[in-house]
N, C-alpha and C positions, 0 to 999 in steps of 0.2 A: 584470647580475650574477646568476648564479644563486643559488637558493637556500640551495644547500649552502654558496656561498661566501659569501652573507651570512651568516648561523649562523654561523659558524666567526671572521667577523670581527667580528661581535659580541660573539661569546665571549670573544674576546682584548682587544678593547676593555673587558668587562668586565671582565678580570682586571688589566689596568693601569691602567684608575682606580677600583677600589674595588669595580666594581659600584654605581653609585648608577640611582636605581628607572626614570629614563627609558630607560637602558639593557637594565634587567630585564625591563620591558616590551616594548622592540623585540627580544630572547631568545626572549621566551616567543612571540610575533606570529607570526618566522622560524620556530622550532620548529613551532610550529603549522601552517603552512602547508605546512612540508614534510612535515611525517607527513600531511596530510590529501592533497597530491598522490602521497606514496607509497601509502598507501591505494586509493584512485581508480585508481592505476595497476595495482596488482594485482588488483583487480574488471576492470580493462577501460573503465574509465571517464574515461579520461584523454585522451582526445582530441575533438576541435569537436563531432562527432556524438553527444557524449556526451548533452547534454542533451535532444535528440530523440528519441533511444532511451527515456530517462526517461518522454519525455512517452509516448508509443508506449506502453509496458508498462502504463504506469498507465490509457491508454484502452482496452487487451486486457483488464487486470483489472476495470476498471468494465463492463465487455460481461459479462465471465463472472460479477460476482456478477447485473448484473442479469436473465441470460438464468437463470443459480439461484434467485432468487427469483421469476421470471417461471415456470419450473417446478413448485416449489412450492405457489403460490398458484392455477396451474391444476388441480394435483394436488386440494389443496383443495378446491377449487372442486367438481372431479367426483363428489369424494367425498360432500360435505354436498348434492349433488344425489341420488345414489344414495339415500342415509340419508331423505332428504324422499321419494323414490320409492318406498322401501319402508315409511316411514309409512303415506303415502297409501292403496297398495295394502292395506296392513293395515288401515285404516281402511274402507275400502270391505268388505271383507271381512266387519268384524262388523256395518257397518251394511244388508250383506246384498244392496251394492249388484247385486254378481252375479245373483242371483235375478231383480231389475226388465231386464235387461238382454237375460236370456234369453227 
């Protein structure tokens, strides 16, 4: 049975006997289900491959932060090199090492 046409016989089920709660439940269950496959279906997500795709996207996005943070921290890196570089050199500098060198 499809979904719509469960929903629908639900519905009428509840409305001839009273709506008591096991009913309202199995309403709200159908309703649920089918807004969540209508959803899914206008994403594009409603067919077998869907979950593969899922997985896919989320292994493209885990590559791209960590290849961003893999830039970053080399960024870093060169950076707090450079800054130690021109300590040094500074250092050398007042201790005059130039003068011994020459």
């Amino acid at each position: 049975m499809e979904s719509e046409d469960m929903l629908a016989s639900l519905l009428a089920q509840a409305a001839e006997e009273g709506a008591d709660l096991a009913t309202l439940r199995a309403v709200v269950e159908e309703a649920g289900d089918l807004g969540a496959g209508r959803a899914l279906a206008r994403i594009g997500l409603a067919d077998a491959s869907a979950g593969e795709d899922l997985r896919q996207l989320r292994e493209l996005l885990q590559a791209w932060r960590d290849a961003r943070s893999g830039v970053w921290g080399a960024m870093f890196d060169k950076f707090v090199r450079a800054v130690m570089a021109i300590l040094l050199a500074a250092l050398a500098v007042q201790l005059g090492v130039g003068d011994l060198v020459q």
